[in-house]
Each structure stands twice: as C-alpha cells, then as structure tokens.
N, C-alpha and C positions, 0 to 999 in steps of 0.2 A: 641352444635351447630347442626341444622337439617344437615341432609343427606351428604355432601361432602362439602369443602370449595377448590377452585384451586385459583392460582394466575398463570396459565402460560397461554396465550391465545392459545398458540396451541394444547392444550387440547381441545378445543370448534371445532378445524378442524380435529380431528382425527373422525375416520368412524364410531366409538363406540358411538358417543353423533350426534343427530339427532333431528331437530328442529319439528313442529314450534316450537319457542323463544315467551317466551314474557318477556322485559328486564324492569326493574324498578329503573331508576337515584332518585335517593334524597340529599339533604341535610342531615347531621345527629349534634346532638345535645346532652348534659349531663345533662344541666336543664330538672328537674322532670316534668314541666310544656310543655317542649320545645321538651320531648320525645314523649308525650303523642301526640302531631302535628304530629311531624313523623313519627309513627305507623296508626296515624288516616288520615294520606299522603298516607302511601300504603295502608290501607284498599281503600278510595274514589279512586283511581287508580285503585286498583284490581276489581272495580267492571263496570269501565268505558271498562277495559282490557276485563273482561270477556263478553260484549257486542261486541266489537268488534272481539274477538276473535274466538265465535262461525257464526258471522256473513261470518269470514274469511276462517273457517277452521270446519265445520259443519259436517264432518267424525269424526273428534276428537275431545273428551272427555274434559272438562276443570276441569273434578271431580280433576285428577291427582295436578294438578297446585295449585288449590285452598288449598288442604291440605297443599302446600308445604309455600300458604303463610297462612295459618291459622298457621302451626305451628312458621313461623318466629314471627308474634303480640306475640305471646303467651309465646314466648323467651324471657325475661328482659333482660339478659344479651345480646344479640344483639345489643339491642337497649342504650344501653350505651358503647361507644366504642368513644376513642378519635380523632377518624378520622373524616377530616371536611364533607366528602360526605359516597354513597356506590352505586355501584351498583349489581341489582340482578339480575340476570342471568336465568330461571326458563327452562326444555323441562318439560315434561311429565312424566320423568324419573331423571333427574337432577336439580342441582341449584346449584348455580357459586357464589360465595359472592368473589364481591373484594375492598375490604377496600382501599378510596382514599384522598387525601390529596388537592385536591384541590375543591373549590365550583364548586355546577353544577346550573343548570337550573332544579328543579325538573318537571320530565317527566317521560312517559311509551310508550312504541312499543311493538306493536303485528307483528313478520314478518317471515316469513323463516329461517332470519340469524339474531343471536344477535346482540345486538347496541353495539357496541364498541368505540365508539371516544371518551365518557368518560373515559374510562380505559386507553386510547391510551393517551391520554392529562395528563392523572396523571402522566404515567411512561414514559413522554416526555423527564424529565431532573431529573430521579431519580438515584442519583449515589450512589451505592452502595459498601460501601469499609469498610477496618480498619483504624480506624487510629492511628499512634503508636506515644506516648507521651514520649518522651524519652530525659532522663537526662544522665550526666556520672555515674548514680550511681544507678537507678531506672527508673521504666517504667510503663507506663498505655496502656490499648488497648483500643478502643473503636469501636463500630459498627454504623456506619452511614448510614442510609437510607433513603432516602425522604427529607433529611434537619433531619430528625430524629438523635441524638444521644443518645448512650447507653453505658454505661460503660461494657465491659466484664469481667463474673467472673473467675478469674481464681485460680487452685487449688493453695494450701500453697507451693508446692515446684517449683510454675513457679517464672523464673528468674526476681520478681519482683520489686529487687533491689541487690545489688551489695552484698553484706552478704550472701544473701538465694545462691546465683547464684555460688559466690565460694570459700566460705568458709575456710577452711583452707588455702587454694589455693590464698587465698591475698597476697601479695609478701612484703617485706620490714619489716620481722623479726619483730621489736620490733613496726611496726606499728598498732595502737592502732584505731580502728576505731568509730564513732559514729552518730547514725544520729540526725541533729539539729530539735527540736521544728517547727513547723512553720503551715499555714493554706493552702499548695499545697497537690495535689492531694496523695502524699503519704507522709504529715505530713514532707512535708522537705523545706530547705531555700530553698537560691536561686539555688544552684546547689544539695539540699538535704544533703551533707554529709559534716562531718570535717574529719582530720586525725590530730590524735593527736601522741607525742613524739617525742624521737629522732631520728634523722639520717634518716629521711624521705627526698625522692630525688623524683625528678622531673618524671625521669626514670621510677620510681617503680610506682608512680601514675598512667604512661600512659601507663605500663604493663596491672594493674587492667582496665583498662579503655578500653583497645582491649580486655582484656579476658572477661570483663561482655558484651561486645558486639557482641562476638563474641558465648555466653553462649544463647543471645535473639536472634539472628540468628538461631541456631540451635535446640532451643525449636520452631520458629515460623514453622522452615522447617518441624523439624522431629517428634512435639511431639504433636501441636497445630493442632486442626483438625477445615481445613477450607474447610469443603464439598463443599461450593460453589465455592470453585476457587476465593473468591474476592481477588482484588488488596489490597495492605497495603501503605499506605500514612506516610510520616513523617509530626509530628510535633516536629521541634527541634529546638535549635542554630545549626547555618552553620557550625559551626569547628563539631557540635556533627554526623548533616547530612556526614558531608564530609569521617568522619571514619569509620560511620555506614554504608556507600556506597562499600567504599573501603573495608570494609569485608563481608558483606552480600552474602550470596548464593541463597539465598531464590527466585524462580525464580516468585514468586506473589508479590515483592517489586515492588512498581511503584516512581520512585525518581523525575517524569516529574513535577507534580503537589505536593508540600507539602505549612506548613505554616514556615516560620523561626521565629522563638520565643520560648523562652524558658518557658515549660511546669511545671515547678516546682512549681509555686507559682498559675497558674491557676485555678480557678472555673470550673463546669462543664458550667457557662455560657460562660466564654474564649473559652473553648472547639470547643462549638457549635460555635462560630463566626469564628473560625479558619476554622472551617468544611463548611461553607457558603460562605467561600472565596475560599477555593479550589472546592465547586460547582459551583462558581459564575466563576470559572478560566474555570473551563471544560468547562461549558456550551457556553463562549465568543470562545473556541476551534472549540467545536462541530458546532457555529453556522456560524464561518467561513469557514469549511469544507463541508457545505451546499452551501455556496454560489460558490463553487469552482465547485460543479456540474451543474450549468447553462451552463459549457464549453459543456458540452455532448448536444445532440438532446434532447431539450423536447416540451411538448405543457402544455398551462395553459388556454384553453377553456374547461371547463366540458362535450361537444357534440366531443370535442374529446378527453377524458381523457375517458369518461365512454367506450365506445368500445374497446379501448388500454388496460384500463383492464379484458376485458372479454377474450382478446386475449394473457393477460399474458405476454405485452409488457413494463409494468412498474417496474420500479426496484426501483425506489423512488416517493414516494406521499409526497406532503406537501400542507397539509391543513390551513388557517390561522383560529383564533377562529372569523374573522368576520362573517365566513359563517354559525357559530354555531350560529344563532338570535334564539329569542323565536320565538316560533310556535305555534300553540291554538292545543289542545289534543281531539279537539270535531270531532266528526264522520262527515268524509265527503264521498262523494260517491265516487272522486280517492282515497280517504288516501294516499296524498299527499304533502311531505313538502322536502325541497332540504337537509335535515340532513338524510333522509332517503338515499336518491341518494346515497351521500357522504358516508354513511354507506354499503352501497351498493358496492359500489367501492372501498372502502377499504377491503370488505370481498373478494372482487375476487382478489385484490392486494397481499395479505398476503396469501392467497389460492395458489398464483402462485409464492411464494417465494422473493415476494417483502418488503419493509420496508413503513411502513406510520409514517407519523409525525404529528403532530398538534403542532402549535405555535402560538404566538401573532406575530400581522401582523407585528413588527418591526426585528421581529427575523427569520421570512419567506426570503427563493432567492431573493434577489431583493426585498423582502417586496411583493413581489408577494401576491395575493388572492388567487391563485391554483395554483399549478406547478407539474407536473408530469416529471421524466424523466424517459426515453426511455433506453431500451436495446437495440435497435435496428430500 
C-alpha cells in the first residue's frame, strides 16, 4: 500500500498534514471487469482534478499528487477490496485511504480542507465491539465492525470451553466429562456438553458453571489484549447472561445491549443477525438521544449555521443525506455546489471540538434538513 493508510480523522487536523486536498469518493468493486471502471473512474477524475487544481492553486506543484495517484492504478491489490466505496485523501505530501461500507455518489474536490462527509456518513452507525458467544461450557469471541463480523483467533490455552479452562479442577470426583457431536460453533449440542456417571449433583454442575465463568472473565480482563478499549456484548441464554453479569469484573463488559439466544448451535450467519440487532438497538438509542437535544438552543438555516461555526459555537451538526444531491463536477467560474459549504462547516465544526453527523432525513431531530446545536 502506497505511502500511509489513517482511519482517524483527526489526524487530517493536526499541524503536521497541510492542504491543498484533493479528495476522490468512488464506488469500489471485485469484478475483473468492474475494477478496470474504477481505476479508469480515478484516472478521468485525476485529470478533471488536476485542471482545476492548478487553475486554483498555480504556486503548487501537482507533480507530488499525480505520483501519489499513478502509484494507487498501478496497485491491484487496492483495487480489490471488499468495501462497497473509498475515499482518497491526497496533500502533496500525504494520502489518507479510508475504506467505507456504504455507496457514495462517485465525485472529486480540489479545496483547502478535505471532503469529509463521506467518511463521516460511513462511521455514522459503525459500532464497534466483541461479542462473546457463550454457553455453560464453551465460548466464542467475535469482532464486529460495520455490520462486519469476524471470528477471533484465539491461542490453544484460551478458556475456550470448560475442559481447557479447568481441568483437573472439574468438581464431582468420579464426574466423567464429554463433549456431544453437533454442527455449533464449537462442535457442540445444545448446551455443548454431557456429564456422564454416578453421583453427579446439581451442585457440582453449577460449581463448574461459576468456575468456567469466572476462568472467561479473568482471561478477557487479564490476559486478552483489547488495545482499543472496545465494549464486549453478550450473546447468551438469560440464566447464562444473568451469572455471567453477576461474576464478571471486566470493566469493558457492556450488559445494556446483548442478544438472548443460545449460541451453541449457531452459524456464523446467526451470528451476524444477532449482531445487526444489537446495532439495529444502539442505533434506535443513539437516534433518540439526538432528538432529546433539540431541548438546547439551536438554529437549522445554513446562513446561520455557517457563521456559528466559524465561531466555534456548535457542539453538534446534523446533516440529513438530502442535502448530499449530485452535483456536475464540470469547471465552473464560483466552483460552487452547497456539499462544498456543508464540508466546509463541518471542517470548522470538528476544528473547534464539535461532533457532526450525517443521517437519513428520518433519523435527523425532528427529521430536520440541518440542525445545528449551540453551546451557547
């Protein structure tokens, strides 16, 4: 991959990266046929760009930039990536690739400040977590991003079922343990395991049953390395939730949002539908939690939204995607279209330690078209 790849936008506002931007949204694709469009998308772009470019900015060089997209055509591996969009970020010195999951409107800007509201509209409702698949006997992690799920690998001695976890340390003597045949995620029935022989008690079962939970507790806390700080989601049966609540210390467990269902017989398709529901929860959260801010001072005219933020008086933006319409990319004498604005004011928003949003106009304050609210 050429030169640097970020995903955090406030890398693009620290002092060390300096515009001009010229930013390039695409669609991206995996057909052989359907790559060859999209390479041949930012070539015709790159050269509409570099017209307007020098027209804009006729101190500086577009030699730098041009390498930067001569070298991306010339990357195959780039250009196959399962992500439905991208965009590219370019200064003179840099280039920003942030792989997105949702369709854009293929377009380019030449301007002072990168374009951001693609980026901002991807990572609008992207939640990012674990989520832990857990039986009385056995367990799965997975990592969810985007609506993305992934299974995480973990080494031979994670507590990743009740045997590995503790071993000798199984209670009930002459208790004979074994796990049943079946097509869940770690080859087990419904609850994964039998216990076979005599003089097996209730007792000793739910001894095993707090000790392997309390064995996944204390790998997630002490041993599992979760550099990003994400939250961990259950998916379980409710008696399974309810133990694993009641012992847990892990202070990255989030018990608000899980799925109740029992993970043992699951597909990784289950998986994901579980995980779409607990995004599909957050997000009905988050979007009420928006509308609870219309109590504060706001204004939703853009002639007085753009000022407000040059003055560093917005502490929330919400954009709706109506005002994201196509626009013609052909040279005009303002170079003028209301995405630029709106980029525009989002760059001083996020400049001045505000949040912006982009949503579909149902899930906007009030369904509002623009809403700004006010600090003050």
């Amino acid at each position: 991959m050429v030169d640097q790849e970020k995903d955090n936008l406030a890398v693009l506002f620290s002092d060390d990266v300096q515009g001009p931007f010229v930013t390039f949204i695409l669609n991206t694709h995996v057909a052989h046929q359907d790559v060859e469009k999209d390479s041949l998308a930012l070539k015709n772009f790159a050269k509409a760009a570099k017209i307007r470019f020098e027209k804009k900015y006729p101190k500086h060089s577009w030699t730098a930039i041009q390498e930067k997209i001569d070298a991306l055509l010339a990357d195959a591996s780039f250009w196959r990536n399962g992500t439905k969009s991208v965009s590219i970020i370019i200064s003179e010195t840099d280039i920003f690739i942030h792989r997105l999951e949702v369709p854009v409107d293929d377009q380019y800007y030449v301007d002072d400040q990168p374009y951001l509201l693609g980026i901002i509209k991807n990572n609008q409702f992207n939640y990012h977590y674990y989520l832990l698949a857990l039986n009385r006997d056995s367990m799965q992690l997975y990592l969810v991003e985007n609506n993305q799920v992934k299974p995480v690998s973990l080494p031979k001695d994670a507590p990743t079922d009740v045997v590995t976890a503790l071993g000798d340390e199984l209670t009930g003597g002459n208790l004979n343990y074994s796990t049943q045949g079946g097509s869940g995620f770690n080859g087990g029935s419904k609850e994964g395991v039998a216990y076979h022989g005599v003089n097996t008690k209730d007792e000793e079962v739910k001894i095993d049953w707090i000790n392997y939970y309390q064995a996944i507790d204390n790998y997630l806390k002490d041993t599992f390395v979760n550099s990003d700080k994400l939250p961990i989601r259950l998916y379980a049966l409710t008696e399974n939730q309810t133990v694993f609540k009641k012992i847990a210390k892990n202070p990255y467990l989030d018990p608000t949002v899980c799925v109740t269902a029992s993970p043992a017989q699951a597909s990784l398709q289950d998986i994901k539908k579980g995980a779409l529901k607990i995004n599909q929860e957050l997000e009905e959260q988050e979007v009420a939690a928006y509308n609870q801010l219309l109590d504060r001072k706001f204004v939703d005219q853009l002639v007085d939204i753009a000022p407000a933020s040059e003055e560093g008086k917005i502490s929330h933006l919400f954009i709706s995607t109506a005002n994201l319409v196509n626009e013609t990319t052909e040279m005009s004498n303002e170079e003028f279209d209301r995405r630029k604005v709106l980029n525009q004011v989002t760059n001083n928003v996020l400049r001045t330690g505000g949040k912006v949003f982009i949503l579909d106009q149902q899930a906007a304050p009030d369904e509002k078209t623009l809403v700004a609210i006010l600090r003050y």
